[in-house]
C-alpha positions in Angstrom: 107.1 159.8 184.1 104.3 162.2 183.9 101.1 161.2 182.8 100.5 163.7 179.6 104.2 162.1 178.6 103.3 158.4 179.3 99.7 159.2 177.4 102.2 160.6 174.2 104.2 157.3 174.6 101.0 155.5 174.5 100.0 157.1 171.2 103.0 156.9 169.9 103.6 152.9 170.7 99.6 152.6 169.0 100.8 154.3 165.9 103.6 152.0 165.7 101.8 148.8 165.9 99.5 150.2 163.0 102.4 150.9 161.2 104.2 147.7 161.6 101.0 145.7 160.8 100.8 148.0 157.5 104.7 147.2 156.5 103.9 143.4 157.1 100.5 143.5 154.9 102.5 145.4 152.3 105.5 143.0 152.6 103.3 139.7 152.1 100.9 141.5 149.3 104.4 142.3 147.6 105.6 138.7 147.9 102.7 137.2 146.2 103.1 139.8 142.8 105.0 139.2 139.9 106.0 141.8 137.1 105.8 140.2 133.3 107.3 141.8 130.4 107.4 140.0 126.7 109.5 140.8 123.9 109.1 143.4 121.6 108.1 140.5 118.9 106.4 138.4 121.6 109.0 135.5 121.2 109.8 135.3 125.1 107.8 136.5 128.1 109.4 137.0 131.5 107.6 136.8 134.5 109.5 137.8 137.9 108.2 138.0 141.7 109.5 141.4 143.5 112.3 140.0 145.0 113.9 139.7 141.6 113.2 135.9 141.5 112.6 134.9 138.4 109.4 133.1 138.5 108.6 131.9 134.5 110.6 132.4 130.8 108.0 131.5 128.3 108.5 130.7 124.9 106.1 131.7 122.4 105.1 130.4 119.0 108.2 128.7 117.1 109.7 132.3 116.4 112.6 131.8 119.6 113.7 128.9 117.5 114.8 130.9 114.0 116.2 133.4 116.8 120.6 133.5 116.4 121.4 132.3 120.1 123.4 135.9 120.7 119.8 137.7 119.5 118.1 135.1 121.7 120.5 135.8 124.6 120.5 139.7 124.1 116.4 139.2 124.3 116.4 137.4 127.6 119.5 139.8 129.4 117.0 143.1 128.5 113.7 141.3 129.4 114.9 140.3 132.7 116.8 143.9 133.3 113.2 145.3 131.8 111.2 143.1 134.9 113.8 144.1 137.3 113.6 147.7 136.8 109.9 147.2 137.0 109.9 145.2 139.9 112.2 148.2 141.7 109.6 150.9 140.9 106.9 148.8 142.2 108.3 147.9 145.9 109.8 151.6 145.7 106.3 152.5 145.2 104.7 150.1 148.0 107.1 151.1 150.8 107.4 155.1 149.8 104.5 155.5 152.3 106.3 154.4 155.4 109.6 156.1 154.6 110.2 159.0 157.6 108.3 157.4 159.9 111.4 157.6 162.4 111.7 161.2 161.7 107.7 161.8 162.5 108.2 159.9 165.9 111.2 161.9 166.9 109.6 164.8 166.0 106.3 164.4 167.7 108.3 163.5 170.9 111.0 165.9 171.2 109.5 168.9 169.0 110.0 172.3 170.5 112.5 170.8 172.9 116.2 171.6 173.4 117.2 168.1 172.5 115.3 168.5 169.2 116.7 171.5 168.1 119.7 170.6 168.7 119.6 167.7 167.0 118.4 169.8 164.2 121.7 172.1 164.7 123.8 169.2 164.7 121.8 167.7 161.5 122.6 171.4 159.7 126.3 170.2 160.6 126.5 167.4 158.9 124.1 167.0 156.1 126.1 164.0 154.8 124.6 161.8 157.0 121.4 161.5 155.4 120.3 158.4 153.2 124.2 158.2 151.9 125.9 159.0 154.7 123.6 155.7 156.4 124.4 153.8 153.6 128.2 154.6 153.8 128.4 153.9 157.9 127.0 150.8 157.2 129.8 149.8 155.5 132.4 151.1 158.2 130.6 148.3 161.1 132.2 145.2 159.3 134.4 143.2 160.8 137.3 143.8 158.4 139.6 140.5 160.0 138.1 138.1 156.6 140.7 139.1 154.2 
C-alpha cells in the first residue's frame, strides 16, 4: 500500500471514530428526552421517551372524570399519535446530520477513479436502489422456511 493511500486510510479511519463517538453521544442524549403533549382542554398530558415508550399519562384536574370513556379514549389515541409524531421529527432531526456519511467515504476514496465512476454509471442504472430499494432488499434476505 502506498504511503499517500495508507495516510488517506488513516484520515479516513480518524473521521470515522469521530463520527461514531458523535452517533453514540447523540444516541444516549436521545435516550434520556421525552416529548410531552397535553390535551387541547388540559385534561390528560402525555409524556413519551424517543423510542416511543410511553413514559407518563397524567390526569389533570377532575375534568377526565366528566369525560364519556369513547371522548376519553379518542383523547388518549391522538395524544399519544400527537407525541409519537413528535418524537419521529425529533430523532429524524438528531441523526439527519450523519446520514451519507458512507457516500462521503466512498467518495473521498475512490473519487476520480474508474471504480467510482463506474459505480456512478451503474447507480444511473438503477436508481431504484436508493433508500427504497435498501428498504425493499432487506426484505428479500429472510429466511422464508417459518410459514
Amino acid at each position: 500500500m502506498s504511503p499517500g493511500f495508507q495516510d488517506q486510510v488513516d484520515q479516513m479511519m480518524g473521521r470515522l471514530a469521530e463520527h461514531r463517538d458523535r452517533l453514540r453521544e447523540t444516541q444516549e442524549r436521545l435516550a434520556q428526552e421525552t416529548v410531552k403533549v397535553t390535551s387541547k382542554n388540559r385534561a390528560v398530558t402525555v409524556v413519551m421517551g424517543t423510542r416511543s415508550d410511553v413514559r407518563e399519562i397524567k390526569f389533570h384536574g377532575e375534568q377526565y372524570r366528566t369525560m364519556a370513556p369513547a371522548e376519553l379514549g379518542r383523547t388518549l389515541v391522538q395524544l399519544l399519535e400527537q407525541a409519537r409524531a413528535e418524537v419521529h421529527s425529533k430523532v429524524h432531526s438528531a441523526v439527519a446530520p450523519f446520514t451519507g456519511f458512507g457516500d462521503e467515504i466512498r467518495e473521498s476514496m475512490l473519487g476520480g477513479t474508474e471504480q467510482f465512476k463506474a459505480m456512478q454509471d451503474a447507480r444511473k442504472m438503477w436508481p431504484q436502489q436508493g433508500a427504497a430499494g435498501a428498504a425493499r432488499r432487506g426484505g428479500d434476505d429472510e429466511d422464508e422456511t417459518d410459514g
